[in-house]
KEMI-927923 format. One record per residue: x, y, z of N, C-alpha, C, CB in turn; residue number from 0. Coordinates in steps of 0.1 Angstrom, whole numbers, plus 5000, padded with zeros to 4 digits. Glycine has a CB too. Example, Ala and Ser with C-alpha at 12.3 -4.5 7.8 and 13.67 -1.06 7.14 Angstrom:
KEMI-927923
  n_px  n_py  n_pz  ca_px  ca_py  ca_pz  c_px  c_py  c_pz  cb_px  cb_py  cb_pz  resi
  5132  4943  5078   5123   4955   5078  5132  4967  5078   5113   4955   5090     0
  5128  4978  5071   5137   4989   5071  5129  5000  5079   5141   4994   5057     1
***
This chain:
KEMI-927923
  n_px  n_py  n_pz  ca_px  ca_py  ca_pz  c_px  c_py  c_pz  cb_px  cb_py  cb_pz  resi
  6071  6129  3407   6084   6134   3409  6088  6132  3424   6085   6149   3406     0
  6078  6135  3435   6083   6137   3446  6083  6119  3449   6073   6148   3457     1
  6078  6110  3441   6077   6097   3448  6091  6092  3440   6061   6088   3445     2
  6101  6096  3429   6114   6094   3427  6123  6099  3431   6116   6092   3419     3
  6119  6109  3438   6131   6114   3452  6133  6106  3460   6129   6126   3461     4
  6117  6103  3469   6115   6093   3477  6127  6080  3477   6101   6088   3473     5
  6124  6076  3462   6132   6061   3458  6149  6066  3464   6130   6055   3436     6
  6147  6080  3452   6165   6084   3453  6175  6087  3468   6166   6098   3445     7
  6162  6090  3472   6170   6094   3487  6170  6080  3494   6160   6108   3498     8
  6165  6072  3486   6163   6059   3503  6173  6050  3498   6145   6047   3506     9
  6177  6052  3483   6188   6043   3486  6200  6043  3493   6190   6039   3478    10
  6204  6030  3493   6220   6032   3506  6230  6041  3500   6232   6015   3507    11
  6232  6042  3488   6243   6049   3487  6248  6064  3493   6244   6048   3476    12
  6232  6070  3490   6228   6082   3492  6225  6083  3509   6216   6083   3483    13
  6223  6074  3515   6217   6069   3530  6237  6074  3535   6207   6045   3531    14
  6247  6062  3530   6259   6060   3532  6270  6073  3531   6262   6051   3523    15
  6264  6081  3526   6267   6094   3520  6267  6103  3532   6256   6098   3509    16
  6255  6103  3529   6246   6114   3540  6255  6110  3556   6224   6108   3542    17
  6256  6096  3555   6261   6095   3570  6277  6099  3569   6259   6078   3576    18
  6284  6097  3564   6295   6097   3559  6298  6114  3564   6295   6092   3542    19
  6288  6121  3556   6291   6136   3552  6292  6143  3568   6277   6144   3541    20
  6281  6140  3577   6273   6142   3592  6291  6138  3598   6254   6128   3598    21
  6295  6127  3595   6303   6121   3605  6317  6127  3604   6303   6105   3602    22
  6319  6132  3590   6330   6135   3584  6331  6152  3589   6329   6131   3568    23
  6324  6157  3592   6320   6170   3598  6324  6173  3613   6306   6171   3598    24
  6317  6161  3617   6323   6162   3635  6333  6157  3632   6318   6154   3647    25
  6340  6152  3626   6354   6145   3628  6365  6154  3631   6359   6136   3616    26
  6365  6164  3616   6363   6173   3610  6369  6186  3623   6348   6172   3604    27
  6356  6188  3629   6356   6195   3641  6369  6190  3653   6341   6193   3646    28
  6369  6177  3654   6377   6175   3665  6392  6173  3659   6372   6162   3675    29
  6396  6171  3644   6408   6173   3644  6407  6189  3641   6415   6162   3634    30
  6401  6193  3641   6404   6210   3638  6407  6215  3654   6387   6221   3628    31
  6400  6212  3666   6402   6213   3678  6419  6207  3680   6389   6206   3686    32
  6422  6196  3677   6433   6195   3678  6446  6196  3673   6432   6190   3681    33
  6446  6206  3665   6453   6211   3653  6456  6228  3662   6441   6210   3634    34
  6443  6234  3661   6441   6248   3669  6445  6244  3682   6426   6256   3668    35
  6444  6236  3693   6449   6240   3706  6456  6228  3709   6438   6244   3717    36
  6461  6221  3704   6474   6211   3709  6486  6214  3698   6470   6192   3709    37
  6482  6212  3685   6500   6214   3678  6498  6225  3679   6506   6209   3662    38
  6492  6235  3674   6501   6248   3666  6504  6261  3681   6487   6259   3650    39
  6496  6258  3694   6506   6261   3702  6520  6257  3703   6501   6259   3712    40
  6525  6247  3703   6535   6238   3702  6542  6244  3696   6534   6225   3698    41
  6536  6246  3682   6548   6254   3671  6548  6262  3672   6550   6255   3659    42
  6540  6273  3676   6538   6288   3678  6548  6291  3691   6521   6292   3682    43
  6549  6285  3697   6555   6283   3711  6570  6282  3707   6548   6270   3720    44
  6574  6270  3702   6591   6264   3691  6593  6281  3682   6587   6244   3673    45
  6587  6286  3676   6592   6292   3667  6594  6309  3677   6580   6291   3652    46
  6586  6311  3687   6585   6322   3698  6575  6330  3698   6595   6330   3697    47
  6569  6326  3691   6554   6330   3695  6544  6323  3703   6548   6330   3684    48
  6531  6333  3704   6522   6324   3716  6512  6319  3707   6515   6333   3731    49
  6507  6322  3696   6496   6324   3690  6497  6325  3674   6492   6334   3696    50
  6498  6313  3669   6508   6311   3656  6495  6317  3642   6514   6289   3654    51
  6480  6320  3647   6472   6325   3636  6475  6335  3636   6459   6324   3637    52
  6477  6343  3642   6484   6358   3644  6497  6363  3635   6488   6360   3660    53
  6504  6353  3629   6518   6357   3621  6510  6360  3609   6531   6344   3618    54
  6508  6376  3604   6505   6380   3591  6518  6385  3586   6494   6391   3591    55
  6516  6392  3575   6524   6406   3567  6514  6415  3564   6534   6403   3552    56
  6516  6428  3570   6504   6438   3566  6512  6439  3556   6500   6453   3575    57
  6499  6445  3542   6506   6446   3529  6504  6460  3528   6501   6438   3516    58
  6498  6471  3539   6493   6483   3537  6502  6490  3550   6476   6485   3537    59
  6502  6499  3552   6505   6507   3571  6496  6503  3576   6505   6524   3576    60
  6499  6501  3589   6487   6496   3601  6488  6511  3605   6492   6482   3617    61
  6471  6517  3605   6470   6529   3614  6478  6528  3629   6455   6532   3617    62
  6479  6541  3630   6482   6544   3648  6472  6538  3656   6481   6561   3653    63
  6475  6532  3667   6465   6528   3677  6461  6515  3672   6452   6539   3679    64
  6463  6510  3665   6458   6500   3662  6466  6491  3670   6456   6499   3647    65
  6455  6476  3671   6466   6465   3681  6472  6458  3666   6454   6449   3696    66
  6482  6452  3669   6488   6447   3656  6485  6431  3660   6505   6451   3653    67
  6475  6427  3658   6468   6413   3659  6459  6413  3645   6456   6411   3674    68
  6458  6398  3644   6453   6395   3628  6437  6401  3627   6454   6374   3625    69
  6430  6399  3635   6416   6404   3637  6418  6420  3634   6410   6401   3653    70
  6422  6426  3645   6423   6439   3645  6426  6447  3633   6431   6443   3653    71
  6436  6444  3626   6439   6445   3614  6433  6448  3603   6442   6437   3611    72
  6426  6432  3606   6417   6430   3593  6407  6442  3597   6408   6413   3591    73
  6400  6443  3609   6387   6452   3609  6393  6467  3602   6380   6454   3627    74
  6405  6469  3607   6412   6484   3608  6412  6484  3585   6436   6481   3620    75
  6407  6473  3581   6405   6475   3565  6421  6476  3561   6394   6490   3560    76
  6429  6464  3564   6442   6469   3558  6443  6452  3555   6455   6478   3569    77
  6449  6454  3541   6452   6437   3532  6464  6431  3544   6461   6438   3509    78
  6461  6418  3549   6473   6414   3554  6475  6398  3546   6473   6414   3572    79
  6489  6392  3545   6491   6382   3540  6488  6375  3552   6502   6381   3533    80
  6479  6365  3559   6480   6358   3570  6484  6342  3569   6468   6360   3577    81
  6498  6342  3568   6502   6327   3566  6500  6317  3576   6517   6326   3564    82
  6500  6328  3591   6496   6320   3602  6486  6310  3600   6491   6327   3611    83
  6475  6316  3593   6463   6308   3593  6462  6298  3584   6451   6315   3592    84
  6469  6303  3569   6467   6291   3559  6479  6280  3565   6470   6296   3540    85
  6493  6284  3573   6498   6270   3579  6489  6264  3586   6510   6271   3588    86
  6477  6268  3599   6473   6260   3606  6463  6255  3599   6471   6263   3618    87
  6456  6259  3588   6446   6254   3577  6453  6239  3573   6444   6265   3562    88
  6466  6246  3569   6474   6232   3557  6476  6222  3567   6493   6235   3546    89
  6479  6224  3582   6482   6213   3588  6472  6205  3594   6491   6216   3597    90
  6461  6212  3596   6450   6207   3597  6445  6196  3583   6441   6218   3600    91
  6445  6198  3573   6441   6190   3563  6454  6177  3565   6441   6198   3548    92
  6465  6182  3563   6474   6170   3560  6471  6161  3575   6493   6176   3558    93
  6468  6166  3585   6468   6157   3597  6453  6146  3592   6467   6168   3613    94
  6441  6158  3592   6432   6147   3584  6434  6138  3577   6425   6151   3577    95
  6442  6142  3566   6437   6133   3554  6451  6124  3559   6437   6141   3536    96
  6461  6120  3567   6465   6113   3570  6460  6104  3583   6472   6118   3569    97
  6450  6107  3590   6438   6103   3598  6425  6096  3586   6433   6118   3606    98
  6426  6097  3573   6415   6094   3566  6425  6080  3559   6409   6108   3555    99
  6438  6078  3554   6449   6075   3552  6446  6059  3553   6460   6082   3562   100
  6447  6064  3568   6450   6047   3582  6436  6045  3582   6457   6049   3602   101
  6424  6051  3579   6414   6047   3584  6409  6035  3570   6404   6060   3589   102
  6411  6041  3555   6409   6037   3544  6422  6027  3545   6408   6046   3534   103
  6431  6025  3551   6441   6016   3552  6439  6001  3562   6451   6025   3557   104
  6430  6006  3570   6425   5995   3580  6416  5987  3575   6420   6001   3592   105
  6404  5992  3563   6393   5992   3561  6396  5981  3553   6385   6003   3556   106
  6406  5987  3539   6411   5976   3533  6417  5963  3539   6420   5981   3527   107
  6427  5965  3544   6429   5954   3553  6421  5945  3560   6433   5957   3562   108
  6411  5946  3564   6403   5940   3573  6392  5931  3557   6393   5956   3587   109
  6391  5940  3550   6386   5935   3538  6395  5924  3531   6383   5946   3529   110
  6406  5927  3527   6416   5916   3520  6416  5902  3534   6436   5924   3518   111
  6416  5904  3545   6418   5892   3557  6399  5887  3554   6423   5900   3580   112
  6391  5895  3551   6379   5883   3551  6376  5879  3535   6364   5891   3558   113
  6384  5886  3528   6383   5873   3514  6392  5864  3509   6382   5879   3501   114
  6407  5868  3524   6413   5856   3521  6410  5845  3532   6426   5858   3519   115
  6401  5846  3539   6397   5840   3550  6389  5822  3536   6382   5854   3561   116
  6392  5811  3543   6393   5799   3533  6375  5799  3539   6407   5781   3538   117
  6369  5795  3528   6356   5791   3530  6349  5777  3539   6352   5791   3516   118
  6344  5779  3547   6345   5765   3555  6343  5752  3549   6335   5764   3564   119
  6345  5740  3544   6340   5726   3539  6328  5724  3543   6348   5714   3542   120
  6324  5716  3533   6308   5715   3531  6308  5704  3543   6300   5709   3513   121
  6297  5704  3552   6303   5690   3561  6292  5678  3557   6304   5693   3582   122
  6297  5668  3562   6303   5656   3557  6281  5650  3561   6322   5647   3569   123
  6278  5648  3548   6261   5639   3552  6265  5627  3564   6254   5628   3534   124
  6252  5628  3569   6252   5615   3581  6251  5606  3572   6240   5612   3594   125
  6256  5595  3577   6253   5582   3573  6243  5578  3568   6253   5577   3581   126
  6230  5580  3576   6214   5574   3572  6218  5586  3557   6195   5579   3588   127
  6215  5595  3558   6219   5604   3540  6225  5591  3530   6238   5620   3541   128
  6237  5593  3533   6247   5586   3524  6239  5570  3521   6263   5584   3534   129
  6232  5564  3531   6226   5555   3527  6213  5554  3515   6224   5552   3537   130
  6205  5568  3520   6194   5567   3513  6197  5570  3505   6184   5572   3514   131
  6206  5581  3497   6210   5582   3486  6212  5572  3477   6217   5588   3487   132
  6221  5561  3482   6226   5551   3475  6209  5543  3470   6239   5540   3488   133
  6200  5543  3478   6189   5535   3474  6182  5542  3466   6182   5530   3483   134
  6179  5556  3463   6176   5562   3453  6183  5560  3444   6175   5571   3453   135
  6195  5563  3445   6201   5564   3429  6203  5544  3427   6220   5577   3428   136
  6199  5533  3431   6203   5519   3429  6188  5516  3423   6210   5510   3443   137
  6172  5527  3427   6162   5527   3422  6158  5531  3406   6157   5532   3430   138
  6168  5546  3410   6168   5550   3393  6174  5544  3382   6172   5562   3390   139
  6177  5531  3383   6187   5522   3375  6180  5513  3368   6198   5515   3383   140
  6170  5510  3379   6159   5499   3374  6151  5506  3368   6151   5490   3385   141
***
């Protein structure tokens, strides 16, 4: 058993995978960095806010004393609807997967230019070739 894991894990696909998954993670990470601190200030900022994860709807009373921030909230045990966050979630994906878009867009491309790329001509036998040939094949006749 353990020696057909061995096999299973070594092949490429699984190898391609694995790298894929590692790479897709950090990627992952830096468009999430730039989703959380370059746009949604921007829009948090356009719409009048400073801090656009913070737009909830408490669905309960916020106690007294409480700060009315999305954290606080939540600890204070009160249901809030936090759209703030599932917008900067949804714009994070659509920015990815339009970053995944152009990348599978390039890939292809670059693939269609090397299979329409013309195959080179066979080049041309030297001479002395072209000769001995002729005397073989003028041998196999006799």
């Amino acid at each position: 058993m353990l020696k057909e894991f061995k096999e299973f894990a070594m092949k490429g696909n699984v190898i391609d995978l694995a790298v894929g998954v590692i790479i897709g993670a950090a990627f992952g990470k830096i468009v999430d960095s730039v989703v959380n601190d370059l746009v949604m200030p921007v829009i948090g900022r356009l719409l009048g806010g400073l801090d656009f994860s913070n737009y909830f709807l408490a669905l309960k009373d916020i106690p007294p004393g409480t700060a009315v921030t999305l954290d606080a909230v939540k600890k204070a045990a009160v249901p809030v609807f936090a759209y703030g966050n599932f917008l900067t979630i949804s714009i994070n994906f659509v920015i990815l997967a339009f970053i995944i878009f152009l990348l599978v867009r390039w890939i292809n491309k670059l693939k269609r230019a090397e299979a329409a790329a013309p195959a080179p001509a066979p080049a041309e036998p030297a001479e002395e070739v072209k000769l001995l040939r002729e005397i073989r094949d003028s041998l196999k006749l006799r």
